[in-house]
C-alpha positions in Angstrom: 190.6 113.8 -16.8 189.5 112.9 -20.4 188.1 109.7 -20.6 188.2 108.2 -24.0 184.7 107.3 -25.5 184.1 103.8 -26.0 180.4 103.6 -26.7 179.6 105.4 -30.3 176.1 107.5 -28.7 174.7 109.0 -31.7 172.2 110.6 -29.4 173.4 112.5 -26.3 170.9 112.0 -23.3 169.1 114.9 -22.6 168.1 113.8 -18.9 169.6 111.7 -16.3 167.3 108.7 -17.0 168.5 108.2 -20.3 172.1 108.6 -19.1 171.3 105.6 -16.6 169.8 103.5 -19.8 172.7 104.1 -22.2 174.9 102.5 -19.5 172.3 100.0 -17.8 174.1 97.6 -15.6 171.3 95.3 -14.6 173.0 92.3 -16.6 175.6 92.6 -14.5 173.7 92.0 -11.5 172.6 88.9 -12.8 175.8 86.9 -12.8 177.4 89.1 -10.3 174.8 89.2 -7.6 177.5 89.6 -4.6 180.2 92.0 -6.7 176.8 94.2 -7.4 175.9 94.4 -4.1 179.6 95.4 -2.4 179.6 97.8 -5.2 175.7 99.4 -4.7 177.0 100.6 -0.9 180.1 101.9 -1.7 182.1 105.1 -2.5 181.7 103.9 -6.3 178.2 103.6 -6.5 177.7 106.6 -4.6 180.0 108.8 -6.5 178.1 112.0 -6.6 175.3 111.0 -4.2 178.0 110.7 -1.2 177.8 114.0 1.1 180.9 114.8 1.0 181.2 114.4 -3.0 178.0 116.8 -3.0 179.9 119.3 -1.1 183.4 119.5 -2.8 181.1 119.9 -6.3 178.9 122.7 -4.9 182.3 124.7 -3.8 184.0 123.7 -7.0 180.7 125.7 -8.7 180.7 128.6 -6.0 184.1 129.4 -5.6 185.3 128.3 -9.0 182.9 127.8 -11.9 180.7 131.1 -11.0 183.5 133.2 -10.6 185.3 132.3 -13.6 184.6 134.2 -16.3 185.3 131.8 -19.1 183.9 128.5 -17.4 180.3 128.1 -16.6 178.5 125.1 -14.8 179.2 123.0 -18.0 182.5 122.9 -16.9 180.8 120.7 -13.9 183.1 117.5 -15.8 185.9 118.3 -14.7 184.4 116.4 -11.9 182.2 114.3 -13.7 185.1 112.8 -15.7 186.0 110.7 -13.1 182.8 110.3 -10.7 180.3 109.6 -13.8 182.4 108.9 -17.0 179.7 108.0 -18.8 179.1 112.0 -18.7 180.6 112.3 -22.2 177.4 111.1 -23.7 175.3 113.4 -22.2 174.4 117.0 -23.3 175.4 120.3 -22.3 172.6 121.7 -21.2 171.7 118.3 -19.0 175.6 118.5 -17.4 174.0 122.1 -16.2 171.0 121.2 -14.6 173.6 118.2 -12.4 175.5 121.6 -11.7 172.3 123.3 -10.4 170.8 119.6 -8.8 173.8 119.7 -7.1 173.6 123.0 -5.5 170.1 122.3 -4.6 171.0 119.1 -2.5 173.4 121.4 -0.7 172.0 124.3 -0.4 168.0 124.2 -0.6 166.5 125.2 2.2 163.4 123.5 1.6 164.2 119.8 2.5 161.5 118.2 0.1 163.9 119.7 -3.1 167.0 118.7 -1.0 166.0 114.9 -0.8 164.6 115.0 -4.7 167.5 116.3 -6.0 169.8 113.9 -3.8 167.5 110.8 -4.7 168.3 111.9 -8.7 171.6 112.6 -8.5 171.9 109.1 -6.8 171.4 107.6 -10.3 174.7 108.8 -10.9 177.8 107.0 -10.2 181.0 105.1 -11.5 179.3 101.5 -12.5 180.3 98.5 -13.5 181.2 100.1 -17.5 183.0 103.0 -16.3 186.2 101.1 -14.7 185.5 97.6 -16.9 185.3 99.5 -20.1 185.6 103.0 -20.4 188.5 103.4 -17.9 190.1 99.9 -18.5 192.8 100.7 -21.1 193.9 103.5 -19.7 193.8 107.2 -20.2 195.8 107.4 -23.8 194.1 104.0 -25.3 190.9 103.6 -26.6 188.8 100.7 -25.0 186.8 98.9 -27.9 183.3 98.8 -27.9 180.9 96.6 -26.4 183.8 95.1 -24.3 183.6 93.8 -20.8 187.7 94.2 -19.8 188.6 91.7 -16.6 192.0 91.5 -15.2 192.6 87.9 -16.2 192.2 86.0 -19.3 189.0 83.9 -20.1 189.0 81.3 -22.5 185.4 81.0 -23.2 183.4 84.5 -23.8 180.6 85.1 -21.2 179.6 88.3 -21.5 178.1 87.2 -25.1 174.9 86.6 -24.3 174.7 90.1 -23.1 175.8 91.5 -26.3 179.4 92.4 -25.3 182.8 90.3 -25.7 185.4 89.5 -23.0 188.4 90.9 -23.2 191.7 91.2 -20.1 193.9 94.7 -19.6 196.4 94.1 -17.5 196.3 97.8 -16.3 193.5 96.9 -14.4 195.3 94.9 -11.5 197.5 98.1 -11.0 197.7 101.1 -9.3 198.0 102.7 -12.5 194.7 102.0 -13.5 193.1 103.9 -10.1 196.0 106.8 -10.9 193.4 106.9 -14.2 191.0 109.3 -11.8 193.1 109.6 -8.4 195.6 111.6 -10.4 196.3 114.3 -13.4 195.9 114.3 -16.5 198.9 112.3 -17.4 200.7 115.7 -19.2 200.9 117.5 -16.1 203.9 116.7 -13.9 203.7 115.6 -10.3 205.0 118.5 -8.6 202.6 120.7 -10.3 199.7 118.5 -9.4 200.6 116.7 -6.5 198.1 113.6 -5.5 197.2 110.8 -3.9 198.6 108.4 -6.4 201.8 110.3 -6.1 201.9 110.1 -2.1 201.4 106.7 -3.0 204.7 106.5 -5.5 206.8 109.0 -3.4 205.9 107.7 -0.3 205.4 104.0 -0.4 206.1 102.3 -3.4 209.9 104.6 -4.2 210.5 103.4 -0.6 210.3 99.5 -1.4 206.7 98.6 -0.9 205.1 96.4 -3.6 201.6 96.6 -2.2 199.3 97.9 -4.8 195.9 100.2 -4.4 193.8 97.1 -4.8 195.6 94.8 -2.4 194.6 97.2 0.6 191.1 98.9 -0.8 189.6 96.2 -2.9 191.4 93.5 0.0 194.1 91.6 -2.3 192.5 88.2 -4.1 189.5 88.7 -2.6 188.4 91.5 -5.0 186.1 93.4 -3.0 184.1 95.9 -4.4 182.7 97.9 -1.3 186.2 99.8 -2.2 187.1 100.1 1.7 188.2 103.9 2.4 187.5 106.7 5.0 183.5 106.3 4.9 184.5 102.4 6.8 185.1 102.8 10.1 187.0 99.7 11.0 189.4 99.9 7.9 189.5 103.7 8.7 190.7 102.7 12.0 193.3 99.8 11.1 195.0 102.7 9.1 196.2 104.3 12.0 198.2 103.1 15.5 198.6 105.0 18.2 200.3 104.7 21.4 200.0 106.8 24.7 202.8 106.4 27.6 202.2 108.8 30.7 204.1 109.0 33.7 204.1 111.0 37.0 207.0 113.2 37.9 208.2 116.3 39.6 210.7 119.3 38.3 212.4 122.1 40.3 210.4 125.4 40.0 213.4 127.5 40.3 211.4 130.8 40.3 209.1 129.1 42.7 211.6 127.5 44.6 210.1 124.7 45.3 209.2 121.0 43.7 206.2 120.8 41.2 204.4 117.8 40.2 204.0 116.8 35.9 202.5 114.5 33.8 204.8 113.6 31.3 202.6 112.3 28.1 204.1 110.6 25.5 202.4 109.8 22.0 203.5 107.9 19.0 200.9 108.1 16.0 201.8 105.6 12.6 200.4 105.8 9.4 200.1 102.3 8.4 198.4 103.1 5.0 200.3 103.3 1.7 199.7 107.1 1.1 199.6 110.2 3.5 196.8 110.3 5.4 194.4 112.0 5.5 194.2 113.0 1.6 191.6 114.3 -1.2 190.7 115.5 -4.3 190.6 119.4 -4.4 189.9 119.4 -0.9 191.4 120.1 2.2 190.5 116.8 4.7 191.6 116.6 8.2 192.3 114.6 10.8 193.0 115.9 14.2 194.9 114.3 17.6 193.2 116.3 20.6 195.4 115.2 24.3 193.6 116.0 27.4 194.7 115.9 30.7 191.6 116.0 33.5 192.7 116.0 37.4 190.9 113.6 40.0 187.7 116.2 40.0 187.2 115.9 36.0 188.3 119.6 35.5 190.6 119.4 32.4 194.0 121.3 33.4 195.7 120.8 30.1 194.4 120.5 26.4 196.3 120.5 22.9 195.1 119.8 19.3 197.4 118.4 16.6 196.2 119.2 12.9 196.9 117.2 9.8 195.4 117.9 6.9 197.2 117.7 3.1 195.8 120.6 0.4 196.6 123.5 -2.6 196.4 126.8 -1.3 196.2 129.5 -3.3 198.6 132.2 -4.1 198.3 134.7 -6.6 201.2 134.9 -9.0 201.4 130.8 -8.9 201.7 128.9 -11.7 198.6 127.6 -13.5 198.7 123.8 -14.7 196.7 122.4 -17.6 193.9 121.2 -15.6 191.7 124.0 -15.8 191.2 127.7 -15.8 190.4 128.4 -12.3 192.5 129.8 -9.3 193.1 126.7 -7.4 195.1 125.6 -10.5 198.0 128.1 -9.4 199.0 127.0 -5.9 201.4 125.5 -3.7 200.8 122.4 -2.2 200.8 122.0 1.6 201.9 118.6 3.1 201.1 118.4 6.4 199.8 114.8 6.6 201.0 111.8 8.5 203.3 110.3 6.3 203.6 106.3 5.6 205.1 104.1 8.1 206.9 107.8 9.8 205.9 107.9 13.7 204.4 111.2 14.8 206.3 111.6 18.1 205.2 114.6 20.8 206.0 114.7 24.6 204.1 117.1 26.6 205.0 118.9 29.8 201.8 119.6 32.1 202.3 120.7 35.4 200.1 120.0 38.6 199.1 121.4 41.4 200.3 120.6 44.4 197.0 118.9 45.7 196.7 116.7 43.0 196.0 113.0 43.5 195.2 111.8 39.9 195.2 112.7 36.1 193.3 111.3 33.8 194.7 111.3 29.9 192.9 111.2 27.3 194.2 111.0 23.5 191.6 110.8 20.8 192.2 110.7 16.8 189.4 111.8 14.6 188.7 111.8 10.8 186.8 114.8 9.3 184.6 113.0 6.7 182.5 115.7 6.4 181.6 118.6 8.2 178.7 116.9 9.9 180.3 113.3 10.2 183.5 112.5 12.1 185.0 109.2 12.3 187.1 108.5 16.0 189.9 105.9 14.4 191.8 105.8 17.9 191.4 106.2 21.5 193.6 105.6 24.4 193.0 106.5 28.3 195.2 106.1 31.1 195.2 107.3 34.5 198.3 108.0 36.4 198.5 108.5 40.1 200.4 111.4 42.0 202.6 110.3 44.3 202.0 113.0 47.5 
């Protein structure tokens, strides 16, 4: 997405360190020690630095941007837009040396580049500018310059020390104003360019819910700014309930002719989130369900994995959007998430041997952060006994 500029730059910054000066937040720090902090650890502050980030911007460039043959690794802000805004003042040929930093933290298979080009690229993020000023008005409105935007009016002005005035938008107490970058460009309809902000509309807020984005991620009037999502654990695991029931019974083996012991497994999984879950930005995430049934000697007898995952896959002959010229543009959108507030029911069937005492079941729920870091948001064990 566009964002509008704010700050007149009559001088685009060739390298990353004077990208960080043009939008130095240090002042901010100052009087907002504890919002500074929340913000340094989280998604925000990491915005191109986090892993995953990294990865989904090295396979944009591989499978997109170096294929295309009318885009080229300046094309990189299609993703900068939105993880760096303040990319607009920077030049073209410094947005293609992020494009090749990026595919060196990746890919390099010396480690020492790896870490440098990670440790630069860390200077990069959505700060304290990008949603208070240059995203604050929205997507068709021009934020003025050298204005600090807050979602409540102030009646004295103390930002002017600092050189800036103090200003309220409304927009930014909504979950319009996160649709600014966790949606499309505002021209493109929803069904072509399905996202998380419109799982969130279809889903939750159609269906009666007035909970906004910030009353679950930023944790209502608190106002937290370590922007709680998938990369937290314990809010990563309050998302989801699950419950197990499993109980011991026998069916008739009519081409056995004889009485055969089950396990009858029951699971119930709830999305208690305000969008599908899992869900991403031009990327396929996953979370998986794996039931296991162990008898009384630990050897597993039954196993089954459950796969939900949301994404655009490609097919050719789809129709393109006006996002960009690249394949993934023209695809159909495959929703196989865990819907809000829907139950996920299964019941599963395992048979026994006869000399089994004991079953052990196991049902775990993991979230696929990255491809080297998953996230266990559930786990339930239970033992039933066989009755001989």
């Amino acid at each position: 997405m566009a964002l509008l500029p704010s700050f007149a730059f009559s001088k685009k910054a060739e390298t990353i360190d004077e990208l960080v000066e043009m939008y130095d937040i240090r002042s901010c720090a100052d009087c907002h020690e504890d919002k500074y902090n929340e913000w340094k650890t989280s998604t925000m502050g990491n915005s191109v630095a986090d892993p995953r980030v990294l990865r989904g911007m090295r396979t944009f460039i591989r499978l997109a941007l170096d294929q295309e043959k009318s885009m080229s690794r300046g094309d990189l802000t299609i993703c900068l837009n939105c993880h760096v805004p303040q990319i607009k003042d920077a030049s073209a040929e410094l947005v293609l040396r992020i494009g090749d930093m990026v595919l060196i933290a990746v890919e390099d298979k010396d480690e020492t580049k790896k870490e440098a080009a990670k440790k630069e690229l860390a200077k990069l993020n959505l700060n304290c500018l990008g949603c208070h000023n240059l995203a604050a008005t929205g997507p068709k409105s021009q934020p003025k310059e050298k204005m600090i935007y807050g979602p409540r009016k102030l009646e004295d002005n103390p930002h002017e020390e600092i050189g800036f005035q103090t200003g309220k938008s409304d927009l930014l107490a909504t979950s319009e104003f996160c649709a600014v970058c966790h949606h499309c460009p505002p021209d493109v309809p929803w069904k072509e360019c399905p996202t998380l902000y419109t799982s969130y509309m279809e889903d939750f807020a159609h269906k009666g819910h007035k909970e906004t984005c910030q009353d679950c991620h930023m944790q209502g009037e608190k106002l937290s700014h370590k922007f709680l999502g998938p990369n937290n654990p314990d809010f990563l695991k309050s998302s989801i309930s699950l419950s197990v029931n499993a109980r011991p019974t026998r069916y008739i083996d009519i081409y056995e002719n004889k009485k055969m012991p089950v396990v009858v497994v029951k699971t119930e999984l709830t999305n208690n989130a305000g969008h599908v879950v899992p869900h991403g930005c031009a990327v396929m995430p996953r979370m998986h369900m794996d039931v296991s049934v162990r008898d009384q000697d630990g050897r597993e007898i039954f196993s089954n994995r459950k796969e939900f995952t949301v994404g655009d896959l490609y097919f050719k002959g789809g129709k393109q959007v006006a996002m960009a010229e690249w394949d993934v543009t023209a695809t159909e959108h495959v929703e196989l998430g865990l819907k809000p507030n829907v139950p996920d029911r299964n019941t599963f069937v395992i048979p026994l041997k006869s000399d089994t005492t004991s079953a052990t079941v196991e049902v775990t729920v993991n979230y696929l952060y990255t491809r080297d870091e998953t996230f266990t948001m559930q786990k339930v064990i239970q033992k039933v006994e066989i009755e001989q």
